[in-house]
N, C-alpha and C positions, 0 to 999 in steps of 0.2 A: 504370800497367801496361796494355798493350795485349792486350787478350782478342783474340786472333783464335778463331775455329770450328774445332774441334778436327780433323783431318783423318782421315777416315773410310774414306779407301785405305789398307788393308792389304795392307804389301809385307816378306815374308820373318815372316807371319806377328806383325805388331809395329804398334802404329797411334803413329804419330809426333806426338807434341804440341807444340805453338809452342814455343819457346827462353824468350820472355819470360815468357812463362804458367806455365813450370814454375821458371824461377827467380828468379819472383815467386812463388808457394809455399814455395818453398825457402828464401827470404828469410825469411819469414812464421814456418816452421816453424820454423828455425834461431833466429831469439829468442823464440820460444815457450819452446824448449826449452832454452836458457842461460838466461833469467831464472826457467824455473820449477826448476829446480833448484838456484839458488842463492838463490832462496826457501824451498825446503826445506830445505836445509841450514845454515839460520838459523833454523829453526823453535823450536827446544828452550826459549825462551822460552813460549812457548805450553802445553809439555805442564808445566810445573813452575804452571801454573795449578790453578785448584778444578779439580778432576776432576770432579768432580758437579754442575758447572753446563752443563745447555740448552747455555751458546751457546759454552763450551771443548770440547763434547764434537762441536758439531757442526762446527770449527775442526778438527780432527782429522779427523773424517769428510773434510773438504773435502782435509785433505793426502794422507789413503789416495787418494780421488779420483784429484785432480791426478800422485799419483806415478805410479801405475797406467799412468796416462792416458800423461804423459811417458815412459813407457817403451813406448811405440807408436810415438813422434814420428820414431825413426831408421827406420822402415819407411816410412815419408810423405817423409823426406828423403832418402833412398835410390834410393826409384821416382823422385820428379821430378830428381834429378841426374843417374841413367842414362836413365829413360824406357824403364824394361824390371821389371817383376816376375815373379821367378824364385822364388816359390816356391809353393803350391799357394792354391787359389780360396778355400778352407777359411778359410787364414790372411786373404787377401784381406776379406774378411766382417769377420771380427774386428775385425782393425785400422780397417777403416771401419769400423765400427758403436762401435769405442771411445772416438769424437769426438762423436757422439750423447750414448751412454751418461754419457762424461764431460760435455756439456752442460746434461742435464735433472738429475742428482744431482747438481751444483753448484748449478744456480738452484732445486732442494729444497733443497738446506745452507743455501743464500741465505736464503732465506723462513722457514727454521726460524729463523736466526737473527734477523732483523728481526722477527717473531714474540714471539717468545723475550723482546727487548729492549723491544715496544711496549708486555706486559704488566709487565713491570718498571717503567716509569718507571709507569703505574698501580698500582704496588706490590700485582701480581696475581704477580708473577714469583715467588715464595717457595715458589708452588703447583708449580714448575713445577722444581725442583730434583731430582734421583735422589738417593735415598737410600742406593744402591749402586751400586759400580761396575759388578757384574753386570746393575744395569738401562739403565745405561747403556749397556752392549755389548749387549744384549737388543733395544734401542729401536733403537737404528744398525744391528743384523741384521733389523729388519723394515721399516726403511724401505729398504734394500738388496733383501732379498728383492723388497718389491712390487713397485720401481723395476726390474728388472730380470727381474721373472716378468712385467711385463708387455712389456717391451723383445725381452726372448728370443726367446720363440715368434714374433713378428714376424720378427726376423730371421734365424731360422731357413727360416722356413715358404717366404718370400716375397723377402727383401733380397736381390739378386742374382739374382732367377728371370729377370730379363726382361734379362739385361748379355748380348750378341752381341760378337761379335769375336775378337782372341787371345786366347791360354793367357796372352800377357807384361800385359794389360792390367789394371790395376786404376782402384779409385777410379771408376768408372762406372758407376753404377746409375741412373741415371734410370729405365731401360726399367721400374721397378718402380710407377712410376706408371700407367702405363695400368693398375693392376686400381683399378677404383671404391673399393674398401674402402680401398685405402693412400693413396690422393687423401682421403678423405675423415679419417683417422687424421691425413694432414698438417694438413686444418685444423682440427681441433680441437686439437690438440699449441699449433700458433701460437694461436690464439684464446685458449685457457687462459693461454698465456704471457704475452701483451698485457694480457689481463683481469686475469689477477697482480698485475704488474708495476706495473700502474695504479693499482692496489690499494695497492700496498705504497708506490707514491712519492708518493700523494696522504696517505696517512695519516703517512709520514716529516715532508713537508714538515710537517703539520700540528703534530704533536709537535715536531721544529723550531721553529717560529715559537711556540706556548705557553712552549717554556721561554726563546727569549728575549725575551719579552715579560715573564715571571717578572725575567730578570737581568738585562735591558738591557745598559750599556756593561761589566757586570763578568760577562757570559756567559761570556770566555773562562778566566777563572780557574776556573770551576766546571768538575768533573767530570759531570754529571749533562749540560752542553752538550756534550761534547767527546763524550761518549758518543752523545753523539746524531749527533755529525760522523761518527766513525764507520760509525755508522747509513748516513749518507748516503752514505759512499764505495762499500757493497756495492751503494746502492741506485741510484749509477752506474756500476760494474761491470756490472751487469744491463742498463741502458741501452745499453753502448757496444758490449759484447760479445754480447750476445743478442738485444734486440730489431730490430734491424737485419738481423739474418739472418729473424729471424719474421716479418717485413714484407717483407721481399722475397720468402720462402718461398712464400706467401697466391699473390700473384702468379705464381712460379715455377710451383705446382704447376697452376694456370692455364693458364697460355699456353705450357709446356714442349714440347709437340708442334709450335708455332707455329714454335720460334727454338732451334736445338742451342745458340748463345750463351748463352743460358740458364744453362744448366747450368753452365758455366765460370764464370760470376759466380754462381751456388750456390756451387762450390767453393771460391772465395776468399772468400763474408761466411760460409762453413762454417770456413776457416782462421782469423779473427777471432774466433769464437766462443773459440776456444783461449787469447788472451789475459788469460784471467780465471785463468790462472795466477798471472798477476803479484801477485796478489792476499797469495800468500804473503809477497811481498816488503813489503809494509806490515806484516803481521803480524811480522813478523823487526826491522823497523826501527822500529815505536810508540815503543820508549824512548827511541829517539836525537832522531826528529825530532817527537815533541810540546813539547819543553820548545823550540825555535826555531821553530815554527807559532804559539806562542802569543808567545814577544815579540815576532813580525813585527806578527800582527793586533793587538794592545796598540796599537804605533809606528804602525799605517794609523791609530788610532781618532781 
């Protein structure tokens, strides 16, 4: 995809963005938004699970998430086909700020769940069950609230204060970096997320390699390894999808005044982030394709 510099003459009130740049978004957004959908609509395996376990309730939480979130995607695919937003600044906000929002409460769903799972195989997990469904919904309303009391007021106060140009323009916020405080919110946001991240794939792997040192060549028949495969697919979801924009971010918020290009490649490792949709789609299809993951790897041994 060729980023050209977004063009910053304003003519007939309307700032005109490259062709390729908008329908390479468009691209982006459009299987975003088919594959997470029809990950959900596969989902119903999932909620005839334990209700009262950790890491079914926080599977749930991830599809509230995600549908939310898809139901944004036709306003994102909409602006880059015309290259015009017609409807108030208001909604503009939102719908940015719902790709955020759905970013950071998915990679918290993440970490609950790898969490959730790390104490388990140390048979600490028993602790960690609800004993109602009411605490269940109680726990997922207060990781919501925080997640989102503190998301709010940000973008309220601030997101969008510093965006110049038309009424038709959205998706442009950078200007919101020059205030020191929100330069500063960005690196720690990234920092945290890296530091996580790190966290969680050093201690996977390690879990990993314990139990097949445990099972050696008969790892794949056990459930206690497969669980742990599992493990590791969230734990590169997180890799492919998020830290790649956090690593760039560090930088971006850096040198953003240097290079308008910037911005433009934000926007597109911002549109990646969204692929941790797809995620549903392994939840929906576990039954079909574990019993063919294991006689493949059996036939490599």
């Amino acid at each position: 995809m060729n980023l050209e510099l977004k063009n910053n003459t304003h003519t007939n009130q309307t700032m005109s963005l490259p062709i390729d740049y908008r329908a390479g978004l468009l691209f982006l957004y459009s299987l975003v938004f088919l594959g997470g959908f029809v990950g959900a609509g596969l989902m119903s395996t999932v909620l005839k699970s334990n209700m009262l376990s950790i890491t079914t309730v926080s599977v749930i939480n991830l599809l509230v998430v995600h549908v939310i979130f898809l139901l944004t995607i036709p306003f994102h695919m909409y602006y880059y086909a015309t290259n015009s937003w017609n409807l108030s600044f208001d909604a503009c906000r939102i719908v940015s700020g719902m790709i955020h929002a759905h970013m950071y409460l998915s990679f918290i769903f993440y970490t609950i769940i790898l969490l959730a799972r790390y104490l388990a195989y140390f048979e600490w997990g028993h602790r960690l069950q609800f004993y109602r469904a009411l605490h269940a919904f109680i726990a997922s309303m207060m990781v919501w609230t925080i997640t989102l009391g503190i998301a709010l007021p940000a973008t309220v106060l601030v997101y969008g204060s510093g965006m110049t140009g038309s009424d038709t323009v959205c998706f442009d916020f950078g200007g919101a970096l020059t205030y020191p405080g929100v330069q500063s919110l960005n690196y720690i946001m990234s920092a945290m997320v890296l530091l996580v991240w790190t966290a969680l794939a050093s201690r996977q792997l390690y879990v990993l390699w314990q139990v097949y040192q445990k099972h050696r060549q008969a790892s794949y028949s056990h459930q206690e390894f497969r669980v742990q495969i599992k493990s590791m697919f969230f734990v590169l979801i997180m890799f492919l999808c998020f830290v790649p924009y956090h690593v760039f971010r560090i930088y971006y918020v850096t040198r953003f005044l240097e290079n308008k290009l910037l911005e433009d490649i934000n926007d597109v490792f911002l549109a990646f982030t969204a692929f941790s949709c797809f995620d549903l789609l392994t939840f929906a299809s576990r039954g079909m394709w574990q019993p063919a993951y294991i006689k493949c790897c059996i036939l490599c041994e």
